[in-house]
C-alpha positions, -999 to +999 in steps of 0.1 A: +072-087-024+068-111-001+087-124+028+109-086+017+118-069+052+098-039+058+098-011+083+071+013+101+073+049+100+058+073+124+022+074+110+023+036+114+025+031+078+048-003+067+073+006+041+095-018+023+131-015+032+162-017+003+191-031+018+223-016+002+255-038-001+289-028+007+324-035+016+334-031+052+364-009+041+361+031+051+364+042+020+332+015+009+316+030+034+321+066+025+310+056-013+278+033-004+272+067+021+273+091-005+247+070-028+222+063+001+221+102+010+217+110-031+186+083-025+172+097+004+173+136-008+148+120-045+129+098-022+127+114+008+103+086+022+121+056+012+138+028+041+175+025+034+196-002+056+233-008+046+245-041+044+290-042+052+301-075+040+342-087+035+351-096+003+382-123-010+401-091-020+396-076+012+410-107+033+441-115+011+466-086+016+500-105+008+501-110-029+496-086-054+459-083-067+474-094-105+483-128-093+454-139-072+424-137-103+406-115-122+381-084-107+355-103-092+378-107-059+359-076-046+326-083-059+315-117-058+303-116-024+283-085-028+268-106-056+258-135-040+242-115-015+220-100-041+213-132-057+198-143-026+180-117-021+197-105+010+204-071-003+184-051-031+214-034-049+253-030-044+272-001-044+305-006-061+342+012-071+334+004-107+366-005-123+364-036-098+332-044-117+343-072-147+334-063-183+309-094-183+284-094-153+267-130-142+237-136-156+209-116-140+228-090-129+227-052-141+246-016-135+217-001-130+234+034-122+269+051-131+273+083-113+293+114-118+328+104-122+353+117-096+395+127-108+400+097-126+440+099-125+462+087-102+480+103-072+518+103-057+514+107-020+548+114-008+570+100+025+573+123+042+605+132+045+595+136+007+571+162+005+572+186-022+591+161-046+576+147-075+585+115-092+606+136-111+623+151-087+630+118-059+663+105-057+673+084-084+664+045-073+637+055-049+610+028-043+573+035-052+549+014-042+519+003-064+503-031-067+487-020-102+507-038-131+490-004-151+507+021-131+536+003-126+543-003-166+534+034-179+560+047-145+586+023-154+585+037-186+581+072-179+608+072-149+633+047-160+655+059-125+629+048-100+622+015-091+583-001-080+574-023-057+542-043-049+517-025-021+487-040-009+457-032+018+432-006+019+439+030+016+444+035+059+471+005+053+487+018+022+493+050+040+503+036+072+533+016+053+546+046+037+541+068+070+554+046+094+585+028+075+612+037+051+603+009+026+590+034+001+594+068-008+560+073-026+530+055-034+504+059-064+471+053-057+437+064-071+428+101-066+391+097-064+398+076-035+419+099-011+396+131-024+365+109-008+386+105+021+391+135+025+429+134+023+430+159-006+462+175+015+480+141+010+481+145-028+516+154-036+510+154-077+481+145-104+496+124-125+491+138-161+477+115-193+516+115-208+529+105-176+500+079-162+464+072-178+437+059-158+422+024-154+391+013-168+362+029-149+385+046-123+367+072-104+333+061-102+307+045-083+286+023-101+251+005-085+246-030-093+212-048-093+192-072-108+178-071-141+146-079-132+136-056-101+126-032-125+111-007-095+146-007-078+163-002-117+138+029-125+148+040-090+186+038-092+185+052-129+180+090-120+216+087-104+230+084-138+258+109-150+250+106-187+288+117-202+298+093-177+280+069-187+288+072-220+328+076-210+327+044-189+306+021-214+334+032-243+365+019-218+346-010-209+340-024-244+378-016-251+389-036-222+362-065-231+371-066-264+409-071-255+401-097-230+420-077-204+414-075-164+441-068-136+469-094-145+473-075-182+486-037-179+454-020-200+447+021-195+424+048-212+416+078-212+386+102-218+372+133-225+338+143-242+339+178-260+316+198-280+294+166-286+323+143-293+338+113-278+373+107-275+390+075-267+422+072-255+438+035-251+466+020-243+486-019-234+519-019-221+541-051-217+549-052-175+581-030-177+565-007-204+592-014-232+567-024-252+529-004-261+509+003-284+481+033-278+456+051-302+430+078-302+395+074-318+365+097-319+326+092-323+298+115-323+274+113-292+252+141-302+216+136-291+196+120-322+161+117-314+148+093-338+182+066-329+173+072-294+140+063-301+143+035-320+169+019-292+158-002-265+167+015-233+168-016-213+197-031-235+223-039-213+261-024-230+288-039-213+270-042-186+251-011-184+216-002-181+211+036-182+174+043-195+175+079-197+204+083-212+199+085-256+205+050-268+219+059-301+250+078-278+253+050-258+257+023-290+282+051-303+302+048-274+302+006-274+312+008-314+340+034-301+357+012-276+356-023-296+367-004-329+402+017-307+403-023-294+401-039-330+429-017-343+452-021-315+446-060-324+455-055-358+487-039-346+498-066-324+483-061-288+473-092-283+506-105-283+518-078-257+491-087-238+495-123-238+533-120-233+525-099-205+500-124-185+523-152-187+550-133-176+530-121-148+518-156-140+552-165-136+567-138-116 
């Protein structure tokens, strides 16, 4: 460990210090907070230094995400970082993470999921509506071709507009002009914020399902720093883990990212997984959606036969029974195979160029 920075405490005794990566943004902050103080209440002695950096995503703020590349425009920083060694893990929002991580690289945790749905914060002069209730031909701001596809749908009067910037400039544009009379944006986000009061309505599954991943954090490492990955692993959530490696197969399976409007939704009950998936052409004239099940039960001689430190989509969750989390892969590439065989591909495809060309 070598030329690694390390720190004294007060008995004198050098410790090694794990630099954490981060984007600058407050709610980043707030996130890559929340994992460093779970850190420091399981290893009470351990040196923790955060790391802010500015990401591609962060710096362009006047086109809509969908038409300036795929998810790594808030993550490819962060990762270069830890390929050089200048931090020891990143802490990420991990439906920015891609289905397909760069070689090396690992999710080494998935903690408990936050609401997953979206939000309508209201104008306003607006409060107490819903996106029911808003004057016909009201503007909502989202720059999510997801949200924007299952709303069109859903509220045919309405009409949606792109919305960029972090959440304190989101907010800000709807507060301080009259350009929109809502926006949707991710609950989990605005709950770590703190802004729980700005939450004028959940939307419901029927109305709006979630993204891919949407309301947790996820820790990023690499694969070989096996002390930091048995460190990072006791954060895992295991039903989240298994919910998030089942959305992430069905999303890798169907080639989809941000410029293709892809959504799921999850639930684990009385041992079972459910799988919820949808694809929507842009205006949401056009989906198909299904609902498959699996068992994730705990079967000790699967679990023991599995390899723990098998990635799945990404994933490395030792602790968590192998067997479930195979389960949960199968789930999501079998609810992707028979959207396929229905015709999502071309919706999907359809749907890309016509966003490229927009």
């Amino acid at each position: 460990m070598s030329g690694e920075p390390s720190s004294a405490d007060a008995s004198g005794e050098v410790r090694r210090v794990i630099r954490v990566g981060t984007r600058k943004s407050q709610l980043a902050r707030i996130q890559t907070d929340s994992v460093v103080e779970k850190l420091k209440e399981l290893y009470p002695h351990l040196a923790l230094e955060i790391v802010g950096m500015t990401t591609i995503g962060d710096n362009i703020l006047d086109r809509a995400l969908s038409k300036i590349g795929e998810k790594s425009l808030f993550t490819k920083e962060l990762e270069n970082a830890l390929e050089k060694n200048e931090v020891d893990l990143v802490v990420h929002s991990l439906k920015d993470l891609p289905t397909t991580l760069p070689s090396g690289f690992t999710i080494g945790a998935v903690l408990k999921r936050e609401n997953p749905h979206d939000a309508v914060v209201l104008h306003p002069k607006h409060l107490g509506r819903t996106l029911e209730t808003l004057p016909e031909s009201s503007v909502i701001g989202t720059s999510s071709l997801r949200r924007a596809a299952q709303l069109k749908k859903r509220f045919p009067q309405l009409l949606f507009k792109d919305i960029r910037g972090n959440l304190n400039t989101r907010l800000k544009k709807l507060d301080e002009k009259d350009d929109y009379a809502a926006i949707v944006l991710a609950a989990a986000g605005l709950r770590r914020m703190g802004w729980d009061d700005r939450i004028g309505q959940i939307l419901r599954p029927e109305d709006c399902m979630y993204a891919v991943g949407q309301g947790a954090l996820a820790v990023e490492v690499r694969a070989r720093d096996a002390d930091i990955l048995e460190m990072v692993s006791v954060l895992h959530d295991p039903e989240t883990v298994l919910r998030c490696i089942a959305e992430r197969a069905f999303l890798r399976r169907l080639e989809g990212g941000c410029s293709v409007p892809v959504a799921v939704h999850t639930e684990v009950k009385n041992s079972q997984l459910y799988l919820t998936g949808a694809v929507f052409s842009l205006d949401g004239s056009d989906s198909l959606k299904d609902t498959m099940q699996t068992s994730v039960a705990a079967d000790d001689k699967s679990s023991d036969a599995v390899d723990e430190r098998v990635q799945r989509v990404g994933v490395t969750a030792s602790g968590v029974p192998g067997g479930a989390q195979d389960g949960a892969e199968r789930l999501g590439e079998d609810l992707a195979n028979l959207l396929l065989s229905k015709g999502a591909k071309e919706i999907l495809t359809v749907a890309r160029q016509l966003n490229d060309a927009r």
